[in-house]
C-alpha positions as CSV (number, residue, x, y, z in Angstrom):
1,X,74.9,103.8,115.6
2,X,76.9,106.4,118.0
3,X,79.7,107.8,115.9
4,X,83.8,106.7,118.4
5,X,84.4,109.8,119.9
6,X,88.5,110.2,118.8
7,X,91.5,109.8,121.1
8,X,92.8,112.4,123.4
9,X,95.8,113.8,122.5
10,X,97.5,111.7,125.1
11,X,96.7,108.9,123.6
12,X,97.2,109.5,120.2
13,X,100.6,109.8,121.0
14,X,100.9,106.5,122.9
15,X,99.5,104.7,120.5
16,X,102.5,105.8,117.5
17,X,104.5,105.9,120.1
18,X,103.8,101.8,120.4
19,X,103.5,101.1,116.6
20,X,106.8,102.9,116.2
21,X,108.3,100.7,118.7
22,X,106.2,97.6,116.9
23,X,109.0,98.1,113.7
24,X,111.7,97.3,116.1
25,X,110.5,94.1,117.0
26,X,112.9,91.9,114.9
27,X,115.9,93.4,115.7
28,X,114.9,94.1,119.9
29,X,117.4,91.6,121.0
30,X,120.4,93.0,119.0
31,X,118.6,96.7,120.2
32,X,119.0,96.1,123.5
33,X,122.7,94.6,123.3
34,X,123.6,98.3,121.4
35,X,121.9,99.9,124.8
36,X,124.0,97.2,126.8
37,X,127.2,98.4,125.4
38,X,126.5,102.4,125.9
39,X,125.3,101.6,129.9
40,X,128.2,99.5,130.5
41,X,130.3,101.7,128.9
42,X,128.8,104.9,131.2
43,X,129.5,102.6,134.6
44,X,132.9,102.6,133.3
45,X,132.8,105.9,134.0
46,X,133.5,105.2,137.2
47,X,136.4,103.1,137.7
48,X,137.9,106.1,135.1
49,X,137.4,108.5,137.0
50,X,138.7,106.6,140.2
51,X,141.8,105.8,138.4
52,X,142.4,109.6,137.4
53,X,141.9,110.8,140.9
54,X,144.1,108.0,142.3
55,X,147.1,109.5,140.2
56,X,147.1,112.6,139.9
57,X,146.5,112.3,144.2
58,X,149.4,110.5,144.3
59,X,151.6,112.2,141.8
60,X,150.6,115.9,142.7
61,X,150.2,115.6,146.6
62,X,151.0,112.6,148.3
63,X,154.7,113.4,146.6
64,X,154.5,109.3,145.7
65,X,157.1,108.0,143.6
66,X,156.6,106.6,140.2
67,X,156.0,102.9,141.2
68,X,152.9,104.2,143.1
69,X,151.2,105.2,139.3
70,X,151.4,101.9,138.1
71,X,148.1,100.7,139.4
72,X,146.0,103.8,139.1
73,X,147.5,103.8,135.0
74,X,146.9,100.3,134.8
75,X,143.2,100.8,135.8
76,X,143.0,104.0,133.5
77,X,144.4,102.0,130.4
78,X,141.6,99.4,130.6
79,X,138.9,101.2,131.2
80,X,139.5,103.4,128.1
81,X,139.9,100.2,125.5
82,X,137.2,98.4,127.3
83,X,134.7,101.9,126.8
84,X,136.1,102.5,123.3
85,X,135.2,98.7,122.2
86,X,132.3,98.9,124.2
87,X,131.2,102.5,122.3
88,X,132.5,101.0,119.0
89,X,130.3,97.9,119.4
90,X,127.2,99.7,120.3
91,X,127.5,102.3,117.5
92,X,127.7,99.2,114.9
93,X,125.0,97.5,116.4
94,X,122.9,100.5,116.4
95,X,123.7,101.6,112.8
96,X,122.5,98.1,111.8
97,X,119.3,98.3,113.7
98,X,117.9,101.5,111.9
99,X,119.7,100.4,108.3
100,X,117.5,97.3,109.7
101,X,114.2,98.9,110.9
102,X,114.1,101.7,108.1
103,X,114.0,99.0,105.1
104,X,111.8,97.0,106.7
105,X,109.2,100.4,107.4
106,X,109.8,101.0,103.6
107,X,108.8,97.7,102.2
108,X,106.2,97.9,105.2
109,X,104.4,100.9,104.1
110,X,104.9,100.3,100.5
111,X,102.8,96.8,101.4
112,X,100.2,98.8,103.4
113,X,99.7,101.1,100.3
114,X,98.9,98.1,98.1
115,X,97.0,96.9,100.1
116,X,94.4,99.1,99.9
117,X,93.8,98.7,96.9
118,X,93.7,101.4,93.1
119,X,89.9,102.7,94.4
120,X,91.6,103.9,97.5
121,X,94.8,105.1,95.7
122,X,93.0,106.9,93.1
123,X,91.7,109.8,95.9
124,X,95.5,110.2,97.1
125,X,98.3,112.6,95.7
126,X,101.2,110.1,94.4
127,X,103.7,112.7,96.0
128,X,102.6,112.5,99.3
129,X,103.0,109.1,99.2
130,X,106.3,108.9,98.3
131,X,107.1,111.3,100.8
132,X,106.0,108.4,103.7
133,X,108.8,106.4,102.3
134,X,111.4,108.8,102.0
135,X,111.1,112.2,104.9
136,X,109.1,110.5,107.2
137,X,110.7,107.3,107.3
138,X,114.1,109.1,108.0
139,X,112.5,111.3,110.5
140,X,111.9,107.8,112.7
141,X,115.9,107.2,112.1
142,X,116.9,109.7,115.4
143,X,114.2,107.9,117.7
144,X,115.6,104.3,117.3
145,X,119.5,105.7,116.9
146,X,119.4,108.0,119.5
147,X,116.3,108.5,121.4
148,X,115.9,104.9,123.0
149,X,119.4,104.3,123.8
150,X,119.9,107.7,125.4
151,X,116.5,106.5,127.8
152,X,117.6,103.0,128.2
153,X,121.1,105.5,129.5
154,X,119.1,107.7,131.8
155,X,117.6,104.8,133.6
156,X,120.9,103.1,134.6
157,X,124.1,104.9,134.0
158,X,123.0,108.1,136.5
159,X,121.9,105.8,139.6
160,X,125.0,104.2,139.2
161,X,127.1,107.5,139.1
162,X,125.0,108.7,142.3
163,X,125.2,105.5,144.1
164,X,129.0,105.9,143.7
165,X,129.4,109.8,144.6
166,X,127.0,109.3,147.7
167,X,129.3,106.4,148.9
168,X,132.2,109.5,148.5
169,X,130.6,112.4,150.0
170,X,127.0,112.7,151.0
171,X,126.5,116.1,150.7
172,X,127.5,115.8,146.5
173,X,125.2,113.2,146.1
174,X,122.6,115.2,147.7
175,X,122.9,118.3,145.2
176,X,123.2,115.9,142.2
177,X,119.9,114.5,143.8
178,X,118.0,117.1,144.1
179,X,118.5,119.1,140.8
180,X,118.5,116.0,138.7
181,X,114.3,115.7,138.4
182,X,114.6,119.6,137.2
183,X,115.8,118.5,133.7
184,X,113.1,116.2,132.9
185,X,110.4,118.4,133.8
186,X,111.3,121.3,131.5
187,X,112.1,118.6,128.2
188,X,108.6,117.7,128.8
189,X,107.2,121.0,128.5
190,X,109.5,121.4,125.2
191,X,108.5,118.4,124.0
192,X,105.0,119.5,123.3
193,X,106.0,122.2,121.5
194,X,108.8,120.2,119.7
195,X,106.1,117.5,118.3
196,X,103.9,120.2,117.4
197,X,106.4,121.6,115.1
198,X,108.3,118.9,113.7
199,X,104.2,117.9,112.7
200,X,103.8,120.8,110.9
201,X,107.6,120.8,109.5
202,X,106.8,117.2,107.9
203,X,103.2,118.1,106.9
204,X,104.8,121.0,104.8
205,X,107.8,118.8,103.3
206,X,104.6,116.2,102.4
207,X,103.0,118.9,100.4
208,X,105.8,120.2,99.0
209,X,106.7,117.2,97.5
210,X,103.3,116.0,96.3
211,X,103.1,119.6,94.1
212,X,106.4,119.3,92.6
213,X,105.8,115.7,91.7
214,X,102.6,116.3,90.4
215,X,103.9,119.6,88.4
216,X,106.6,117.6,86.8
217,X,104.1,114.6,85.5
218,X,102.1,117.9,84.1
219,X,105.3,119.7,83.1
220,X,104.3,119.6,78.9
221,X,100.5,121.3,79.8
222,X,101.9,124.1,82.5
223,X,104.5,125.0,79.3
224,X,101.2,125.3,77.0
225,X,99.3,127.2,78.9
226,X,102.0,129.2,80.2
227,X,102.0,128.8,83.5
228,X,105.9,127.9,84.4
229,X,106.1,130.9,85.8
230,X,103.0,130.7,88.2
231,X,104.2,127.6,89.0
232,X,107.5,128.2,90.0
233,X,106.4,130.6,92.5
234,X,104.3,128.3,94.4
235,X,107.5,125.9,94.2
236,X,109.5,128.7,95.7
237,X,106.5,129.6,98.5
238,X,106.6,126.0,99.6
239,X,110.3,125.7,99.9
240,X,110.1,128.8,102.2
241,X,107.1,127.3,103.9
242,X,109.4,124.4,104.6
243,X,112.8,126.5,105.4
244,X,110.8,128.6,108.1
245,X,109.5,125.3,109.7
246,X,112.5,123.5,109.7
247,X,114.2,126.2,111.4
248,X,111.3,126.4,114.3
249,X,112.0,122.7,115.1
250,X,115.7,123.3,115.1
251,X,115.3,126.7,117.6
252,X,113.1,124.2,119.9
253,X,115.7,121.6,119.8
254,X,118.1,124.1,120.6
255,X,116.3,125.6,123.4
256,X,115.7,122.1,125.3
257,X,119.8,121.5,124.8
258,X,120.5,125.0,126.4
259,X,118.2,124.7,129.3
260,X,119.6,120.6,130.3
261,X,123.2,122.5,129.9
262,X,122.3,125.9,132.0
263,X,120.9,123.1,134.7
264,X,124.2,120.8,134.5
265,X,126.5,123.3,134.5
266,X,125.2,125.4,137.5
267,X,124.9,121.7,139.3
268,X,128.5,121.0,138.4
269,X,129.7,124.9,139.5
270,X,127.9,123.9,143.1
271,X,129.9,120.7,143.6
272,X,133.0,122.9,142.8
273,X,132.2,126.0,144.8
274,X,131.2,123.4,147.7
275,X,135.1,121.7,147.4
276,X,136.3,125.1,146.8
277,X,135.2,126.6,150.4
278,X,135.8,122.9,151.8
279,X,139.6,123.0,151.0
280,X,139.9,126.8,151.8
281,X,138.7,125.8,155.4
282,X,136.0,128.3,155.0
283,X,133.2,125.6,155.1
284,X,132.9,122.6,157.1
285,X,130.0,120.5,156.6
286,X,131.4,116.6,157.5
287,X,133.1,117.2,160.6
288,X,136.3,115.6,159.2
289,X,139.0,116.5,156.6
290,X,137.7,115.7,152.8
291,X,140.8,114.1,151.2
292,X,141.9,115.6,147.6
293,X,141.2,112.4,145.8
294,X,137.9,112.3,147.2
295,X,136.7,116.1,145.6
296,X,138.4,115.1,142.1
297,X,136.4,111.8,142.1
298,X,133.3,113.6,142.2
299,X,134.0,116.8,140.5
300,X,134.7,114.1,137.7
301,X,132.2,112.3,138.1
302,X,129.8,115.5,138.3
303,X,129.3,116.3,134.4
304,X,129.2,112.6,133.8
305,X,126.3,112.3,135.7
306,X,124.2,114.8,133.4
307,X,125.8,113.3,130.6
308,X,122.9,111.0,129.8
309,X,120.1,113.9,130.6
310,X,121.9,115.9,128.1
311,X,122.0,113.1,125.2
312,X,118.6,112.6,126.2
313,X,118.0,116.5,125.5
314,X,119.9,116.2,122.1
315,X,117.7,113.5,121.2
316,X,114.4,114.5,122.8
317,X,113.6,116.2,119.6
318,X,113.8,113.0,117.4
319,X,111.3,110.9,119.5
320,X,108.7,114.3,118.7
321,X,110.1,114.2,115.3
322,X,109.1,110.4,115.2
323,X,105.6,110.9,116.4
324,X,105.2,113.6,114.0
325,X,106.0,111.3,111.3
326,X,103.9,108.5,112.7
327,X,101.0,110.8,112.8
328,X,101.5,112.3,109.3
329,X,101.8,108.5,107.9
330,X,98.6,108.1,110.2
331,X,96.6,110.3,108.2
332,X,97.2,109.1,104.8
333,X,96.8,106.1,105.3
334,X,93.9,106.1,107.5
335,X,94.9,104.8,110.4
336,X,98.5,103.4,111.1
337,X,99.1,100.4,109.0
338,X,99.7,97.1,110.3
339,X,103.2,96.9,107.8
340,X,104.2,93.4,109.2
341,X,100.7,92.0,108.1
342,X,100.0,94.3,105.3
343,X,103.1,94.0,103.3
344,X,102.4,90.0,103.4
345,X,98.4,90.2,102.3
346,X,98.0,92.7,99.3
347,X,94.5,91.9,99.3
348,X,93.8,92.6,103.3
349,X,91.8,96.2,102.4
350,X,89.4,96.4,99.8
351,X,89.3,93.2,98.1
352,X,85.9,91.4,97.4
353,X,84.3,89.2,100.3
354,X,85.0,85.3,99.1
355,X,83.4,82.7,100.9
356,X,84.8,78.7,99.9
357,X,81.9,76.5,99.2
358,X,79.6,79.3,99.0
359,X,79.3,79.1,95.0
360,X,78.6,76.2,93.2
361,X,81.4,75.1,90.6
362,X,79.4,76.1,87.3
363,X,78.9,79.8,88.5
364,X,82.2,82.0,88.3
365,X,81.0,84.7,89.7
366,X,78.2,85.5,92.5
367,X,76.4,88.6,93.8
368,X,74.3,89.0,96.1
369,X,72.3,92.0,97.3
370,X,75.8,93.8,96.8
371,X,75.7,97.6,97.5
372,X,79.3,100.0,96.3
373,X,80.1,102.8,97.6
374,X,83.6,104.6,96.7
375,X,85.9,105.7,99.6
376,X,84.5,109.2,101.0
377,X,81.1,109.4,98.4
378,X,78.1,110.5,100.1
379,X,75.7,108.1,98.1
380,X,76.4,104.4,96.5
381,X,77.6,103.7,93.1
382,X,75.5,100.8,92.9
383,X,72.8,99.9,95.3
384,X,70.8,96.4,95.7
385,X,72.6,94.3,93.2
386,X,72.3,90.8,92.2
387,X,73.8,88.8,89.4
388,X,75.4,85.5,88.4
389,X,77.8,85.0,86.1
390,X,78.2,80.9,84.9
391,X,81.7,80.1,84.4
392,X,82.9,80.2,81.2
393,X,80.6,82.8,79.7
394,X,80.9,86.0,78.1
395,X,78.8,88.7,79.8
396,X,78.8,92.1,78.8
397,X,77.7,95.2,81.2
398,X,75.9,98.3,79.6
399,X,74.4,101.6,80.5
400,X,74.9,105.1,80.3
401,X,78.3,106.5,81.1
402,X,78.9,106.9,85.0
403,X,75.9,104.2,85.7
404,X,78.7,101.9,87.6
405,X,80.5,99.6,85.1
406,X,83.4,100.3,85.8
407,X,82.9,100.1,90.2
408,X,81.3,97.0,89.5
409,X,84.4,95.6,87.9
410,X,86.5,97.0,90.7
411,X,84.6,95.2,93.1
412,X,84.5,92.0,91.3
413,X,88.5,92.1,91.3
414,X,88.7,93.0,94.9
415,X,89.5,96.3,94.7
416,X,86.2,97.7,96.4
417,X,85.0,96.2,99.0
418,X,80.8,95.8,98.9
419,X,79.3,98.4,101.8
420,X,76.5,95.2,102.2
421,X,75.9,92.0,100.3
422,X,78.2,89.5,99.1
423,X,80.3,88.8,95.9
424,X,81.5,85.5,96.2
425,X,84.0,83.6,93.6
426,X,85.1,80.4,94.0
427,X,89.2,80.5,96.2
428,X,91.8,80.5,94.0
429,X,90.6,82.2,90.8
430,X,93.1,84.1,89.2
431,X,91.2,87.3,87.6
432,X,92.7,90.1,85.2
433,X,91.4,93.2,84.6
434,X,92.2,95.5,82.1
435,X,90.7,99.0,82.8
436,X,89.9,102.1,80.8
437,X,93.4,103.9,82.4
438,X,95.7,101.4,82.2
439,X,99.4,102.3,83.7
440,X,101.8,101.6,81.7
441,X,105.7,101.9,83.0
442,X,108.7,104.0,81.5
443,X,110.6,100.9,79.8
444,X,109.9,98.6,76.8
445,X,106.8,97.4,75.7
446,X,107.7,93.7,76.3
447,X,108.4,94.6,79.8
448,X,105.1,96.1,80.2
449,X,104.0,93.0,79.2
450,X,105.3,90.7,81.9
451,X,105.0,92.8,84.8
452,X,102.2,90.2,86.0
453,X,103.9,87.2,84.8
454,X,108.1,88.2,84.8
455,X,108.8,84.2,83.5
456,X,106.6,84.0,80.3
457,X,108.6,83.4,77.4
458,X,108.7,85.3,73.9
459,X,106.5,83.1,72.4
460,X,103.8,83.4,75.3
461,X,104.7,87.5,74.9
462,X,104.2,87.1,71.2
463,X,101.0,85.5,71.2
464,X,99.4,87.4,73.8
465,X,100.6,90.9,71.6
466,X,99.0,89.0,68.4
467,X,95.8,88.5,70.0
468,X,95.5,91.7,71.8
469,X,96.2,93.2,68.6
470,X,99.3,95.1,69.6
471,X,101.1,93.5,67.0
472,X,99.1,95.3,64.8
473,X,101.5,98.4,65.8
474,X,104.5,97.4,67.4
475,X,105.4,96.0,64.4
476,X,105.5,99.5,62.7
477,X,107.8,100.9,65.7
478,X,111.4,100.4,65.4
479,X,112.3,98.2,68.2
480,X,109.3,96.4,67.8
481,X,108.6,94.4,71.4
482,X,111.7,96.4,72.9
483,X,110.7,99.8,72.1
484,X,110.7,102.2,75.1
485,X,107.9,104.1,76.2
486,X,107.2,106.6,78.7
487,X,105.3,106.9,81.9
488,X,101.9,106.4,81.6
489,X,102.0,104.8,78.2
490,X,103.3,108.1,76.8
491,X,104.2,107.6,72.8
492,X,101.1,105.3,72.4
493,X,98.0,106.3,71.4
494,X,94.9,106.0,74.0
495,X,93.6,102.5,71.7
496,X,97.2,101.5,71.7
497,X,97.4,101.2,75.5
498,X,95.0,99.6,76.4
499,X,95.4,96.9,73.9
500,X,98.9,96.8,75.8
501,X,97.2,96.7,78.6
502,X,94.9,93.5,77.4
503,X,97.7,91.8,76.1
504,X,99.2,91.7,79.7
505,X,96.1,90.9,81.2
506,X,95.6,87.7,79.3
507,X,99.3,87.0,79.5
508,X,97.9,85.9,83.1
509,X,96.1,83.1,81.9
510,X,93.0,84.3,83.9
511,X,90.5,82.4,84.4
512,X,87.8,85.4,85.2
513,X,88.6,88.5,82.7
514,X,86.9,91.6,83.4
515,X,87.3,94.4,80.2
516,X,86.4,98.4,80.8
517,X,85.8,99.5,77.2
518,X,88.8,97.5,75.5
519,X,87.9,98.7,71.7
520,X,87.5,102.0,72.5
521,X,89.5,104.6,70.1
522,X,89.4,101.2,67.5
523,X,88.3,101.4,64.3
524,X,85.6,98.4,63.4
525,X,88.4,96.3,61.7
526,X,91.1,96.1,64.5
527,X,87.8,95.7,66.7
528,X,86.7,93.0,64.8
529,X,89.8,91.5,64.5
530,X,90.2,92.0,68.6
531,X,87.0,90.2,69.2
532,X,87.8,87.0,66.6
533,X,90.9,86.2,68.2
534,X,90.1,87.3,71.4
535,X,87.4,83.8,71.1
536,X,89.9,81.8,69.8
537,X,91.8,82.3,72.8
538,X,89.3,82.7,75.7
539,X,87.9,79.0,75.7
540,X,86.3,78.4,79.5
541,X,87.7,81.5,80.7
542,X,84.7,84.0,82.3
543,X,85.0,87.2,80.5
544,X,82.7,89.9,82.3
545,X,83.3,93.0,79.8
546,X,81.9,96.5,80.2
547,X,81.4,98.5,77.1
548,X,78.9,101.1,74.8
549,X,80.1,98.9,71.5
550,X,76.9,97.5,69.5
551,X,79.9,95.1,68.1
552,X,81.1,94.1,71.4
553,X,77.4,93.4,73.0
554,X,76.8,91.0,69.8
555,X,80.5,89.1,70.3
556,X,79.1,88.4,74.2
557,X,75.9,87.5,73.6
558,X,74.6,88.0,77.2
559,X,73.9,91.6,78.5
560,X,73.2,92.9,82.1
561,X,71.9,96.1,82.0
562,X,73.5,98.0,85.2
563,X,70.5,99.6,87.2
564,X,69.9,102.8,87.8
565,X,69.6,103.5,92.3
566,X,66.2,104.0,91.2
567,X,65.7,100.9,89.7
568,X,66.8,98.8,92.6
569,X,65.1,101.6,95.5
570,X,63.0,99.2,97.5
């Protein structure tokens, strides 16, 4: 198997360059009415500027009386309310379109996250993540607010304006002609530059923001082993990190503004000097007299014709800034992430492989030849595996500590996809799991307790707390149900959350359970007690539990010893 040799750089940055433009999708119609209103409003341009050359011709040197201003103010006064309604309009409708585009990239990404799955989540920094939603999402805001409008207004408004200055004088047109292509050519040599940086600038704000995050979950250890002030070093070195990156971005930016405005305005001073020697008779390139109105018209017109190139400047650096972005969200998620799809199918990336009709009705779970391998591990978890659970049965998986209970569990609840073989379970089945880590949210207990079902009432809450046992507890607390805990279960005991964590699992109503060490940190009476109603409750519900409990082993009855690789090595 020959290993994809990876994209050029050229086409990396097509390709984020067309799934940034993907996310606009929805709102392209109302897009492209926002660019309307900004290239009609530039063509305007035009008729302005005619009407200011008209009347100050005709006030200042055809000696005209009053009556003769009536028309060119008349033309004046409607093109200014029709380009400030038409400015207005565009603004609004842009403003809407990234409000639009950024929630939607938000939910997107926070979709594509989920989708793939706790295995894959358990390798990344929770920091860094957030960051994706937050810094790189608003670095994409400049490319769709200012970037694509100010292209859409190089493309039309500058033809236009040359179209109308060659139909003037010739020999204007010509010079804005020939030093337009020069600004182009040097953006796109800044541009490079500019992507590269604004990379490296987000890259740094990524990190950042994954250590502090992760130093302020770890807050109470740094204080024990005295290491606030360590710490707050580093937090200090990354902030510089990211004040010295930033600022190489903004001196790019800069520099691609400065060399667009040296270009216009030594374009704009050849027009002048050009009218300058024309009117002084010192220069006499048409053969015929060149009438007043006809030099204001396109010494007007002049700057407005690198307007666009120099928005386009301005906002050259968000469109590198955007790719930047794309490519940093590229890499942590491993690829760019479908968000339309992914933020609709949870289970897309790494859930098990179900096929309908496969499995007859009596077995809940089947698998086949199954080999799991964690995300980046240079050998499997489990290799070879086969095993049939029938529905309604209580199975319970044993073996040394690290032999693959827990990845088998995983898999089973689609979180790990098998590297080869099957695990098939009937369409439809709703399974729990309840691991050996559960996460348990800042907020009350009770809440905890619905997050999976958000409509159960207090009498389903109550009963699924008695039978997991956290009654046992919560009734010693003193908010009982509504007492608040911290992230991560914090004010409850390692036993104490994950009977929380049962308790919400079964609150579910599953109809395939899968345990990872439930009555561990129990003593043998709360176990016992676990385990007694725990069969009252489970009826035809498959429970597939992993544990080291001799108590546990006896309360399934069936075991499935979890092979070694050696024991399944052809």
């Amino acid at each position: 198997m020959t290993t994809p040799l990876p994209d050029s750089p050229l086409e990396a940055r097509r390709r984020r360059g067309a799934w940034l433009d993907a996310q606009l999708a929805p709102w392209r119609d109302r897009h492209r009415r926002a660019c309307a209103c900004q290239v009609l409003a530039g063509w305007l341009w035009i008729p302005q500027a005619a009407a200011i050359a008209w009347a100050l011709d005709a006030l200042l040197f055809a000696r005209a009386g009053l009556d003769a201003l009536h028309a060119p103010l008349m033309l004046l006064a409607a093109t200014l309310l029709a380009r400030t309604a038409l400015v207005w309009a565009g603004q609004r409708l842009q403003a809407d379109v990234v409000e639009s585009v950024l929630a939607r990239m938000r939910a997107g990404l926070a979709g594509a996250v989920a989708a793939r799955g706790p295995v894959w989540l358990r390798g990344r920094r929770s920091g860094a993540l957030v960051a994706l939603s937050t810094g790189h999402v608003d670095a994409t805001a400049g490319y769709y607010s200012g970037y694509l409008v100010a292209r859409t207004d190089i493309m039309w408004v500058p033809g236009a304006i040359l179209v109308a200055v060659f139909a003037a004088d010739w020999i204007v047109g010509l010079v804005l002609l020939l030093t337009a292509p020069l600004a182009p050519v040097f953006m796109m040599l800044i541009g490079k530059g500019a992507e590269t940086a604004g990379r490296r600038q987000l890259a740094a704000l990524a990190r950042a923001g994954a250590h502090f995050t992760d130093r302020l979950r770890g807050l109470d250890l740094i204080r024990v082993y005295g290491r606030g002030d360590a710490e707050r070093a580093q937090v200090g070195e990354a902030t510089e990190t990211i004040r010295v990156r930033s600022m190489r971005v903004l001196r790019i930016a800069f520099l691609s503004s400065a060399v667009l405005e040296f270009f216009a305005s030594v374009s704009v001073a050849l027009v002048a000097v050009y009218f300058g020697f024309t009117y002084l008779g010192m220069l006499d390139l048409r053969g015929v007299p060149l009438p007043l109105s006809t030099g204001l018209f396109c010494l007007l017109l002049a700057p407005e014709f690198y307007a666009p190139m120099r928005r386009l400047a301005a906002h050259y650096h968000d469109r590198a800034n955007a790719l930047a972005a794309a490519a940093e969200i590229e890499a942590a998620c491993d690829g760019l992430p479908d968000l339309a799809t992914d933020a609709r199918c949870p289970a897309r990336a790494g859930g098990t492989r179900r096929r309908p009709g496969s499995v007859q009705a009596p077995v809940a779970v089947h698998i086949s030849n199954a080999t799991l391998r964690h995300p980046g591990a240079g050998t499997p978890a489990l290799c070879g595996i086969s095993l049939q659970v029938p529905a309604g049965a209580r199975l319970a998986l044993v073996g040394p500590s690290g032999s693959g209970k827990s990845t088998l569990l995983d898999a089973i609840a689609g979180w790990l996809t098998p590297e080869a073989g099957r695990i098939d379970i009937a369409p439809g089945t709703r399974i729990a799991l309840a691991g050996q880590r559960p996460w348990l949210f800042h907020g009350s207990i009770a809440d905890n307790l619905r997050i999976g079902a958000p409509d159960a009432s207090d009498a389903e809450v109550a009963e699924a707390a008695r039978v997991a046992q956290v009654t046992r507890f919560v009734s010693q607390l003193p908010d009982g149900m509504d007492t608040v805990i911290g992230e991560r279960g914090f004010g409850l005991s390692g036993g104490e959350a994950r009977r929380v964590a049962l308790a919400r699992a079964l609150l579910l109503r599953p109809q395939v359970l899968l345990l990872d060490e439930p009555t561990a940190f129990l003593d043998p009476d709360t176990e016992a007690d676990l385990l007694a109603a725990l069969a009252a409750v489970s009826g035809v519900c498959t429970v597939i539990i992993a544990t080291h409990s001799t108590a546990v082993m006896a309360w399934a009855g069936a075991q499935w010893q979890v092979p070694t690789p050696a024991e399944v090595a052809p």
